[in-house]
N, C-alpha and C positions, 0 to 999 in steps of 0.2 A: 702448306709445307709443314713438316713437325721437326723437333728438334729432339734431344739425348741428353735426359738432366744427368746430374754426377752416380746418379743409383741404375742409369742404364735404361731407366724406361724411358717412354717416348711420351712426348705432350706434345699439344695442336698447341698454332697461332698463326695468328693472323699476319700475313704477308704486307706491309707497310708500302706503300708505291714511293718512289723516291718522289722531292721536288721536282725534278724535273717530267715525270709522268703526270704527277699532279698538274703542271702547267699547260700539259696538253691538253686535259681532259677539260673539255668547254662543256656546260649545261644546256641544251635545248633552250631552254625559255632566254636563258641569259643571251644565247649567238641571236636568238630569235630581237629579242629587245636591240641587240648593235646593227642589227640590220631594219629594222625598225627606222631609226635617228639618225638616216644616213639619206643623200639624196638630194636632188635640186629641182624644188618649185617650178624653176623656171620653164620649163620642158614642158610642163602644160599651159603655165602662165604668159610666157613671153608669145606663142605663135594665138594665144586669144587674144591677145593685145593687138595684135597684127593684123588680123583678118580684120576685127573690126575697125578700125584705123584705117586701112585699105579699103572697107565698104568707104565707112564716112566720106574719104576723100575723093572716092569716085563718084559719087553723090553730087560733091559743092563742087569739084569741076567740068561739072554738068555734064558728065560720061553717061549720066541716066539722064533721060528727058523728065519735065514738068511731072511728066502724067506718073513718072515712078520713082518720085519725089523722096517716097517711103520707102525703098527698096533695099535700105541699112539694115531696117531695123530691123528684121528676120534674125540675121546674121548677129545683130549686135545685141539684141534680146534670149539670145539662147548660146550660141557657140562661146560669144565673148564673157557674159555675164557670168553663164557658169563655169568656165575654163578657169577665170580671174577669182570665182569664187574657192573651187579646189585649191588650187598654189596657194591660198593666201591660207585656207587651214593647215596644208600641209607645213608650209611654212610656220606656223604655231607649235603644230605638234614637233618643229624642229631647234625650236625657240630662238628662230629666225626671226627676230623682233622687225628690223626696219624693212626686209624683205616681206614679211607679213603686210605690214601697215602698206609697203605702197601697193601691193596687189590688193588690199582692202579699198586703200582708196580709190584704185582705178574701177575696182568694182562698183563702187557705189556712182561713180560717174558716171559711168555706162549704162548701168540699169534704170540709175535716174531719168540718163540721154532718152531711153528707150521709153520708160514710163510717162514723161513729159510729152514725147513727139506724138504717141497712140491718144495720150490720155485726152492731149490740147487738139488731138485731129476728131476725135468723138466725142468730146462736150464733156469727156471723165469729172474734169476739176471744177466745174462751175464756173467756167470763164465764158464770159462774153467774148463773141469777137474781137469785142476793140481793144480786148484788154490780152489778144494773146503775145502781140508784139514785146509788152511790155513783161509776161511772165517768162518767154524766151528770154530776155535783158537781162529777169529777176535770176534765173537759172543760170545765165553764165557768168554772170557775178561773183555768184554764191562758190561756183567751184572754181573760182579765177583767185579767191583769196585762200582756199585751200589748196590750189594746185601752186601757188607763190610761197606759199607756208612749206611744201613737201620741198622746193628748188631748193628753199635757203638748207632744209636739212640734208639736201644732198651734196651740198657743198664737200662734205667729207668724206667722201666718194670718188672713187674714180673718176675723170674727166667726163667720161661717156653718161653718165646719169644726169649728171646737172644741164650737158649740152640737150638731152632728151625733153627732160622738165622745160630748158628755158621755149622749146620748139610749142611744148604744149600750150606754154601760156602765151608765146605771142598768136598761136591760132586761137585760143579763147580773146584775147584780144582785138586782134581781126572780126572773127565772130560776134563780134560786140560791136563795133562800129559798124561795122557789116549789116547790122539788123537796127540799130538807130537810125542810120542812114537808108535800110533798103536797097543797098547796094548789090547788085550782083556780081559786078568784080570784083570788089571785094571777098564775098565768098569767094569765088574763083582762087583769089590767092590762099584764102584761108584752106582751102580743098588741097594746097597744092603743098602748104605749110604741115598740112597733115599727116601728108603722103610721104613730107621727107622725114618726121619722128615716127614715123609708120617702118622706114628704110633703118632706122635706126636699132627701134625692135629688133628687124630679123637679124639684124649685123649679133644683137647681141643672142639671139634664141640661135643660132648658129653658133655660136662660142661655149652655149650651155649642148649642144648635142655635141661637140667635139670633145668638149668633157665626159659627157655620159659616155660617148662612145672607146673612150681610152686614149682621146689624144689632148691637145693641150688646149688651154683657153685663148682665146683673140685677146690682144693689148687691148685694155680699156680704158690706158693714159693716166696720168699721176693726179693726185689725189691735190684737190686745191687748197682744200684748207683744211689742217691737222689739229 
């Protein structure tokens, strides 16, 4: 635009955008970055949790025979591992701390699960036979004192979390008597224990696409301890 000093002539300047044009005007990189730090883990994390939880369980209640003993681990070596592996960065890169850590941890469980069952079924580890019983024992131990460690922290949580955790551990529990004893009904229940924190997932991976989708979250019940 130009303007009309007091002697008549004309000068240029610069046309000023109000506040309120200014507020409009978003920067590519900036809209890029808000869109970036937005989003929910759970959408890839919760249905790998599921499948694999739904193999495992079909497994111990003997839905597969003897002969396909191993027919989780496909499923829980690839789908699950790295499904649980994604959500748990994305969740970082959203500085989703305790949503990070339990998809961390269920990762490392899992892929453990998987590495343990191949490794102890082809002589990987150096185990003797008679010592595989006993590193099965040593292995559900080991994630029975960290999967008791993640319940207590979910105590601050929503009902629905803690009820999930306590299912996990009493099937690691199960699975533990289960394999000192040799029992197969016992696994059978453990199978069955699985299946219902396996029913739990979906309830909540269903609550996370009703969000994505635009509609509202499922009740996940009051929070136990603040």
């Amino acid at each position: 635009m130009s303007v009309s000093d007091r002697t008549g002539e004309t000068t240029s300047r610069l046309e000023v955008p109000s506040p309120r044009e200014s507020a409009e005007v978003v920067p590519p990189v900036e809209a890029a970055g808000t869109a970036a730090s937005t989003g929910d883990p759970g959408v890839i994390g919760l249905p790998a949790f599921v499948v694999g939880s739904v193999a495992l369980g079909l497994v111990d209640i003997n839905f597969a025979p003897v002969a396909a003993a191993g027919a989780a681990i496909p499923i829980i070596s690839t789908a699950t591992s790295v499904g649980l592996l994604i959500a748990a960065i994305w969740a970082v890169r959203l500085n989703q701390n305790i949503v990070a850590g339990v998809f961390g941890v269920f990762f490392g469980f899992w892929f453990s699960f998987a590495a343990v069952s191949v490794g102890l079924g082809h002589s990987w580890w150096a185990v003797l036979p008679a010592g595989v019983a006993r590193s099965v024992e040593l292995f559900v131990i080991a994630w029975l004192v960290v999967m008791v460690l993640l319940t207590v922290a979910t105590l601050r949580l929503p009902a629905i979390y803690p009820a999930l955790m306590v299912l996990v551990d009493l099937a690691l529990v199960l699975l533990l008597i289960a394999t000192v004893q040799a029992s197969v009904s016992l696994t059978k229940v453990a199978g069955w224990v699985i299946l219902a924190f396996a029913a739990v997932g979906a309830y909540m991976y269903l609550s996370s696409l009703s969000t994505a989708t635009g509609g509202r979250p499922y009740p996940m019940g009051p929070v136990l301890m603040k």
